[in-house]
ZAFIDO-637700 format. One record per residue: z, x, y of N, C-alpha, C, CB in turn; residue number from 1. Coordinates in Angstrom, 2 decimals. Glycine has a CB too. Layout:
% ZAFIDO-637700
@nz:Z | nx:X | ny:Y | caz:Z | cax:X | cay:Y | cz:Z | cx:X | cy:Y | cbz:Z | cbx:X | cby:Y | seti:NUM $
...
This chain:
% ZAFIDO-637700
@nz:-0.94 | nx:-7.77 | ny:-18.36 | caz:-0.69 | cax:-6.52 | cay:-17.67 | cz:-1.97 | cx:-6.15 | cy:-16.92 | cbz:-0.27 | cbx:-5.37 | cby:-18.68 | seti:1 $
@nz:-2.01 | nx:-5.37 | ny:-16.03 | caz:-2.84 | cax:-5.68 | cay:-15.12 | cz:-3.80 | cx:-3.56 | cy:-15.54 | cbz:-1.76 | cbx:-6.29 | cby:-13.19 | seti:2 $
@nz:-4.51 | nx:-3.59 | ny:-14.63 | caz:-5.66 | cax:-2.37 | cay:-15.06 | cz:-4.50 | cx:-1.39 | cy:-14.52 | cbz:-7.56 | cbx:-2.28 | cby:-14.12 | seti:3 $
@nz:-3.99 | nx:-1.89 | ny:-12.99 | caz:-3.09 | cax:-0.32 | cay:-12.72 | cz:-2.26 | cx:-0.25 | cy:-13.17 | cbz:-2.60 | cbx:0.16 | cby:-11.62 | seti:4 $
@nz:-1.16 | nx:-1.33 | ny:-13.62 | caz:-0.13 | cax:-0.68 | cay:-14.67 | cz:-0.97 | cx:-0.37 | cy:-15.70 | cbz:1.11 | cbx:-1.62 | cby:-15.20 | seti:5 $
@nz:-1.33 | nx:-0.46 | ny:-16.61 | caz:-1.83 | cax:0.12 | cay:-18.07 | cz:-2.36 | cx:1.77 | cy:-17.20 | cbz:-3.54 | cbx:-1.15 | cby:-19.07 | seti:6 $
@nz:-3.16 | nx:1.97 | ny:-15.99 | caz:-3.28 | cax:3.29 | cay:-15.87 | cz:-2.25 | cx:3.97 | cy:-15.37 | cbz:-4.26 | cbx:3.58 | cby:-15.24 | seti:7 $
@nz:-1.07 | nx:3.62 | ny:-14.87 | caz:-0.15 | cax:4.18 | cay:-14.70 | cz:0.94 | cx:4.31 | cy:-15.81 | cbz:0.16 | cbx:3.73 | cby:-13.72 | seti:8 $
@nz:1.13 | nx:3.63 | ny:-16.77 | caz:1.64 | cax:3.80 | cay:-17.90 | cz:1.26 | cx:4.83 | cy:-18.39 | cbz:1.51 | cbx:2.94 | cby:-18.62 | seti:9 $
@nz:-0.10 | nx:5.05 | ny:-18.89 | caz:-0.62 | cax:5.89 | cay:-19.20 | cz:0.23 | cx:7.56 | cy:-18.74 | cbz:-1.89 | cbx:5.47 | cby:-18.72 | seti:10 $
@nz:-0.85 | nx:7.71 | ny:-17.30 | caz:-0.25 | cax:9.03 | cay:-17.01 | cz:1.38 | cx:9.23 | cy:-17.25 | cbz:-0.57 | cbx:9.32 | cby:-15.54 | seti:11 $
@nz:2.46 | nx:8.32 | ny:-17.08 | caz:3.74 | cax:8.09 | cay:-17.58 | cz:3.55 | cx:9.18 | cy:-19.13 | cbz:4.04 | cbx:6.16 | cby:-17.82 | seti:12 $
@nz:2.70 | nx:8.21 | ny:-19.82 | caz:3.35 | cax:8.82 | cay:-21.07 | cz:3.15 | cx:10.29 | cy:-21.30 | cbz:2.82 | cbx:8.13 | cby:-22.28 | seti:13 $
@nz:2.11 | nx:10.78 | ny:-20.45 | caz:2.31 | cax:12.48 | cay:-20.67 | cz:2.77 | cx:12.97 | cy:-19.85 | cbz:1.29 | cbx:13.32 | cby:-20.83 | seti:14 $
@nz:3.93 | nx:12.70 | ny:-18.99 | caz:4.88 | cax:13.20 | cay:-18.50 | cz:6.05 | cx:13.51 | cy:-19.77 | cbz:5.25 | cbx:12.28 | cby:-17.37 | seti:15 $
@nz:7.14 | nx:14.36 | ny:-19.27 | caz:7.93 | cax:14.99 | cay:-20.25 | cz:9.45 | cx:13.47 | cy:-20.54 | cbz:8.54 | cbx:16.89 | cby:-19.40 | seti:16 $
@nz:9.71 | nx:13.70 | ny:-21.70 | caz:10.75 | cax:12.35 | cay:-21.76 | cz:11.97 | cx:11.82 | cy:-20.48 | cbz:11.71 | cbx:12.67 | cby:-23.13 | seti:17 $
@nz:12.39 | nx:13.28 | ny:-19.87 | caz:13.12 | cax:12.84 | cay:-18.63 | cz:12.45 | cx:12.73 | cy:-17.43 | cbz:14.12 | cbx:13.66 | cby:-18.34 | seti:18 $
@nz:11.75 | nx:13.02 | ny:-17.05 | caz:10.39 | cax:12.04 | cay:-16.21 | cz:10.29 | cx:10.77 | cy:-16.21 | cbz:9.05 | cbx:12.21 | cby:-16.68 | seti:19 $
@nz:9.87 | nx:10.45 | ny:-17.98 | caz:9.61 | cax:9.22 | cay:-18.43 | cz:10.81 | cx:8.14 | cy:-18.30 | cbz:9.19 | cbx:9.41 | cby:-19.78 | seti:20 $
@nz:12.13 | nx:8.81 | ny:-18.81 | caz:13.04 | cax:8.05 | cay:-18.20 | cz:13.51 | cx:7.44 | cy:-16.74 | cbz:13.72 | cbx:8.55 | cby:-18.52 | seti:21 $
@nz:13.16 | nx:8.41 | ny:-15.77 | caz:13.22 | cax:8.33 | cay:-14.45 | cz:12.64 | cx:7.50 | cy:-14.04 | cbz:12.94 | cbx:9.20 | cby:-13.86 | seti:22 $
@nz:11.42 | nx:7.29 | ny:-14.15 | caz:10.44 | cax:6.80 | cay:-13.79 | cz:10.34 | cx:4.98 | cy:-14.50 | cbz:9.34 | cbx:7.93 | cby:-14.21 | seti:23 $
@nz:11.54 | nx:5.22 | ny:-15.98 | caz:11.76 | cax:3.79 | cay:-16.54 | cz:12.72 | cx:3.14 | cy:-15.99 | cbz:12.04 | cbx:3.72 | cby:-17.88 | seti:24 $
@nz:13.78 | nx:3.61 | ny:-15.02 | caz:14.91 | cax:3.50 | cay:-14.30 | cz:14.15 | cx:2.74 | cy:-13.09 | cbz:15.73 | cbx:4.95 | cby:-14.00 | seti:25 $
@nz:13.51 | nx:3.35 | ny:-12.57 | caz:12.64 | cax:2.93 | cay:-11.17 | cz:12.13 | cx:1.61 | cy:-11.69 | cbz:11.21 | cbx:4.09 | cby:-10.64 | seti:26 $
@nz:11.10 | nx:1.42 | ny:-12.43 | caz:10.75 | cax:0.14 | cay:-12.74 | cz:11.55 | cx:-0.84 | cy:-13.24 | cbz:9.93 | cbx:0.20 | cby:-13.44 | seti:27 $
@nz:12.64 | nx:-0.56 | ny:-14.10 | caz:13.48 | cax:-1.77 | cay:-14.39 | cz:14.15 | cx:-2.26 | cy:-12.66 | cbz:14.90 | cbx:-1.24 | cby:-15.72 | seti:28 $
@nz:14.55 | nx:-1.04 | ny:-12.22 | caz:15.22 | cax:-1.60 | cay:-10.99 | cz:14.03 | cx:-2.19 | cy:-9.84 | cbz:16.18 | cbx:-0.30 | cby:-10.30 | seti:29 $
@nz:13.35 | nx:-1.82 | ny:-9.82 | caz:12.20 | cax:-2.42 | cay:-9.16 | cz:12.23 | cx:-4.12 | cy:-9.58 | cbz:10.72 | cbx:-1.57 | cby:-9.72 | seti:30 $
@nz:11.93 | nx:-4.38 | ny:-10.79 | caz:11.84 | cax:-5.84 | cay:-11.31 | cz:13.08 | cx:-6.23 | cy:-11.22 | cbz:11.31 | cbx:-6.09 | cby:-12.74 | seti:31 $
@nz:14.29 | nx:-5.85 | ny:-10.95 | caz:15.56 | cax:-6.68 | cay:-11.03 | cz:16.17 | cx:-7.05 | cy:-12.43 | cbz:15.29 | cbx:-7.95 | cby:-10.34 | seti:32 $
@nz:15.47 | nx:-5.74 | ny:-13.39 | caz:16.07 | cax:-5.83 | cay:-14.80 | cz:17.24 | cx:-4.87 | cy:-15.00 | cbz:14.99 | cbx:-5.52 | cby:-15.89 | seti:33 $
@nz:17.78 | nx:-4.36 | ny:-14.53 | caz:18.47 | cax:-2.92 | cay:-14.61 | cz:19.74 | cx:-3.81 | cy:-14.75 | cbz:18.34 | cbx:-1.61 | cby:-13.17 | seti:34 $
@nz:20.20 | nx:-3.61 | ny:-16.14 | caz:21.54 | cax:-4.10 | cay:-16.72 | cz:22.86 | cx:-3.39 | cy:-15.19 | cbz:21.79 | cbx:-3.12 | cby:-18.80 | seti:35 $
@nz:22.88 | nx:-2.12 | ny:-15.43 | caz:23.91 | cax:-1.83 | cay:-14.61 | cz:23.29 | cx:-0.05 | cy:-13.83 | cbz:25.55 | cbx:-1.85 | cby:-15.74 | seti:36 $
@nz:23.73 | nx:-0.26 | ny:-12.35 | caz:23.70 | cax:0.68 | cay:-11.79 | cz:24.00 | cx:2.24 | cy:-12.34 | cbz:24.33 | cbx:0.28 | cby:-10.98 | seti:37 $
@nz:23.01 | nx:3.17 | ny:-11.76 | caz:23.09 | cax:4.35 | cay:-12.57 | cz:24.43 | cx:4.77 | cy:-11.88 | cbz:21.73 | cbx:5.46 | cby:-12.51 | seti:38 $
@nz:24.66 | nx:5.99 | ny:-12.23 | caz:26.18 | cax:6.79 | cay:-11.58 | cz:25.46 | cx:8.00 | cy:-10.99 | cbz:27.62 | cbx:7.40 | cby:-12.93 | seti:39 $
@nz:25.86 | nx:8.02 | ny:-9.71 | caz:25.21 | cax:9.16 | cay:-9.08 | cz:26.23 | cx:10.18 | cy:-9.18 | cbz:24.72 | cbx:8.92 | cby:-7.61 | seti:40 $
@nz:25.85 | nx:11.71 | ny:-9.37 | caz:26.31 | cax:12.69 | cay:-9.55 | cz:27.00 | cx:12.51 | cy:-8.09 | cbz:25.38 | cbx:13.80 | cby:-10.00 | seti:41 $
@nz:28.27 | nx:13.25 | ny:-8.02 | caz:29.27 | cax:13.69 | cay:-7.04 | cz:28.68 | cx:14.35 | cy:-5.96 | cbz:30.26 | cbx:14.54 | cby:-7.59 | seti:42 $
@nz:28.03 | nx:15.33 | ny:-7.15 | caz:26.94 | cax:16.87 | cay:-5.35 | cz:25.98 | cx:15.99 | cy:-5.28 | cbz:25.85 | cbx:19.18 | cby:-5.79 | seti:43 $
@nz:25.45 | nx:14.70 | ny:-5.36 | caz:24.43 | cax:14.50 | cay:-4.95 | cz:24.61 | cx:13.21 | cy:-3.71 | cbz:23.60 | cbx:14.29 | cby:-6.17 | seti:44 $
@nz:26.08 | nx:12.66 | ny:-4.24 | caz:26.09 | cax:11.60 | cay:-3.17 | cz:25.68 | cx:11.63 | cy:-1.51 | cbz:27.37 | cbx:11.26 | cby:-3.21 | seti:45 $
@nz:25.92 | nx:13.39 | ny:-1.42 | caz:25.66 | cax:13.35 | cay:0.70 | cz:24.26 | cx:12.71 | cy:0.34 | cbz:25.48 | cbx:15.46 | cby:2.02 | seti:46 $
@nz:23.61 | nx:13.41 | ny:-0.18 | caz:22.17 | cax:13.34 | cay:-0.24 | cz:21.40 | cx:11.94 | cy:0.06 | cbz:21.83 | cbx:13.77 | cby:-1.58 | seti:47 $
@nz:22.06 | nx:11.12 | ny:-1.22 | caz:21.66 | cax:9.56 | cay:-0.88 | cz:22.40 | cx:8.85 | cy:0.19 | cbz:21.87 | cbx:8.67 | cby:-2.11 | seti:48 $
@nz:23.83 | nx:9.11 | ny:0.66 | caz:23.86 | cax:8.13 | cay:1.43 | cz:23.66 | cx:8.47 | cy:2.68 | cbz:24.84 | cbx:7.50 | cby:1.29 | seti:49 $
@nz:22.62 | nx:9.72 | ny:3.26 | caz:21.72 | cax:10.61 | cay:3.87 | cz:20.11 | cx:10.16 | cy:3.97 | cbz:21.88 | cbx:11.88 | cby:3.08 | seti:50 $
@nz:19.77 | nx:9.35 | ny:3.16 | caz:18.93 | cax:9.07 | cay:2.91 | cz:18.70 | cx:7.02 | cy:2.72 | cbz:18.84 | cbx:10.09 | cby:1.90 | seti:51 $
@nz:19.87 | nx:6.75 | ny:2.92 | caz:19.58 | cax:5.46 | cay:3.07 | cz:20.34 | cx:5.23 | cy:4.31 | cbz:19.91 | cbx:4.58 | cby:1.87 | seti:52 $
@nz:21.00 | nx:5.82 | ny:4.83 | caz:21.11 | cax:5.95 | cay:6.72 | cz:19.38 | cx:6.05 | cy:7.29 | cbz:22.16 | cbx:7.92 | cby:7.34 | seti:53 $
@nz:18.92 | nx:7.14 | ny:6.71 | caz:17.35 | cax:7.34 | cay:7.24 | cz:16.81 | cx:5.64 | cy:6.97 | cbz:16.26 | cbx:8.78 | cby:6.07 | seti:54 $
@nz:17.11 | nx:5.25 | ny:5.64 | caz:16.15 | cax:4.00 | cay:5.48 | cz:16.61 | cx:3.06 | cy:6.20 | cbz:15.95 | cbx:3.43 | cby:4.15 | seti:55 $
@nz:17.77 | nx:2.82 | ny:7.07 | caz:18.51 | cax:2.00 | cay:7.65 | cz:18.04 | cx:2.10 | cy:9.16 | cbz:19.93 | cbx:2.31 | cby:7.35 | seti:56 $
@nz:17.54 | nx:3.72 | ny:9.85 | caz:17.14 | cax:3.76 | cay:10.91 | cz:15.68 | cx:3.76 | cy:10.42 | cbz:17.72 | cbx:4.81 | cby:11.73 | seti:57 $
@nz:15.08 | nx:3.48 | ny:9.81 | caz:13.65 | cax:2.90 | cay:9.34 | cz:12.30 | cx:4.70 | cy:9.36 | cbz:13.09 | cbx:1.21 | cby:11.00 | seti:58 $
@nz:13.40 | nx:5.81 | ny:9.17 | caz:12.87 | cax:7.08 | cay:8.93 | cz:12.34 | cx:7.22 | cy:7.89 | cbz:13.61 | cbx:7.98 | cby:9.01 | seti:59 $
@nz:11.18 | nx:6.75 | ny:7.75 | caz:10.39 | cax:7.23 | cay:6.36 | cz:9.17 | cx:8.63 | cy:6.62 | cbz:9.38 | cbx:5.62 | cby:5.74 | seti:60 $
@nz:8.90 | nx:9.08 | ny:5.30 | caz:7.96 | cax:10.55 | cay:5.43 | cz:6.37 | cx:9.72 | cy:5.91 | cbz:7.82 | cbx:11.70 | cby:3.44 | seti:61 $
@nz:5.93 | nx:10.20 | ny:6.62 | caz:4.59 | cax:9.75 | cay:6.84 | cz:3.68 | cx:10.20 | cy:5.51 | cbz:4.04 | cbx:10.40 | cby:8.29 | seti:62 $
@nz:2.46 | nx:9.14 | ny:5.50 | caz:1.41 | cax:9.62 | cay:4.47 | cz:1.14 | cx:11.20 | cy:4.31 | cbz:0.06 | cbx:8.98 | cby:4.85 | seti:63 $
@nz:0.80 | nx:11.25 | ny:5.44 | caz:0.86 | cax:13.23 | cay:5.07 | cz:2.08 | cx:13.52 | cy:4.55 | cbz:0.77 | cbx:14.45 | cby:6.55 | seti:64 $
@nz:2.93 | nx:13.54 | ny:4.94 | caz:4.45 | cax:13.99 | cay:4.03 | cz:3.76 | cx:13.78 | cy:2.14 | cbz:6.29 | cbx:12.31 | cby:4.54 | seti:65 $
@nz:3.81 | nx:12.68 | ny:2.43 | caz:3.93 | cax:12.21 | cay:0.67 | cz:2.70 | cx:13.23 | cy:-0.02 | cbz:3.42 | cbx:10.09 | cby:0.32 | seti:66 $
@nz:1.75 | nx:13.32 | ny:0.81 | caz:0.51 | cax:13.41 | cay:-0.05 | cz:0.74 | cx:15.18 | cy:-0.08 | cbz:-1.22 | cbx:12.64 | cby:0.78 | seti:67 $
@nz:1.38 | nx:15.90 | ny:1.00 | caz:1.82 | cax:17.21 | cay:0.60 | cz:3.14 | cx:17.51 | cy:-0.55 | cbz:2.16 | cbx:17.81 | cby:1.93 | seti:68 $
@nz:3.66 | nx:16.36 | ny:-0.36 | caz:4.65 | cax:16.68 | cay:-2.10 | cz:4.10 | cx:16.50 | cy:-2.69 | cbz:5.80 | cbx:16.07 | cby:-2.77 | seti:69 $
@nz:3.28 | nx:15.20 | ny:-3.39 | caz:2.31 | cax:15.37 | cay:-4.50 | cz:1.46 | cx:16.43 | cy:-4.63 | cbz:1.53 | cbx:14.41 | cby:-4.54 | seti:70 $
@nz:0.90 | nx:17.23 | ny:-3.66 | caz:0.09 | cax:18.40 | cay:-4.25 | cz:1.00 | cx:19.30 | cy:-4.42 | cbz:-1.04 | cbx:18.97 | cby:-3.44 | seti:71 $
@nz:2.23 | nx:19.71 | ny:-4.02 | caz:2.84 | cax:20.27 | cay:-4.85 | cz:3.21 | cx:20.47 | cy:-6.48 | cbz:3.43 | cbx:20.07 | cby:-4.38 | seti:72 $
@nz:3.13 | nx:18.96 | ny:-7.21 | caz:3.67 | cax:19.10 | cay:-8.25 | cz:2.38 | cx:19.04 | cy:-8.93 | cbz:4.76 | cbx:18.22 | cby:-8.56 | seti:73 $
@nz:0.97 | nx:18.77 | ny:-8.39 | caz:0.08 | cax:19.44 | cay:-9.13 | cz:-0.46 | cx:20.28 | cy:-9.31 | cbz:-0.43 | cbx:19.24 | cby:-9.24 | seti:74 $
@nz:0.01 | nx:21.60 | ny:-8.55 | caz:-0.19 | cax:22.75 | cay:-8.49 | cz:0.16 | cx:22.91 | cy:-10.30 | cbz:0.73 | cbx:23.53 | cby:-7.23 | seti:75 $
């Protein structure tokens, strides 16, 4: 295992357990371990397939985008 996973594990684990799950969802599917697709909530479907139209016309948030949500949630 390498230095940044073990430091990203880390901060993982003091996140709250549904965080931790979220965030265990992402990595199994990331590696191509994810037994079976999650079920997306009904009110949420516009959302994603809203959002992978964007990834399809290659609309991603710029670095500033990202780096102003993250200081959000460390407020």
């Amino acid at each position: 295992m390498t230095k940044l996973l073990e430091k990203a594990l880390e901060a993982v684990r003091r996140l709250p357990p549904g965080s931790q799950d979220e965030i265990a969802r992402a990595m199994l599917t990331l590696a191509g371990d994810e037994e079976e697709p999650e079920a997306i909530d009904p009110a949420h479907l516009p959302s994603v397939l809203e959002g992978l139209a964007q990834a399809k016309r290659r609309q991603f948030a710029t670095d500033e985008d990202v780096e102003a949500a993250f200081r959000r949630f460390d407020q």
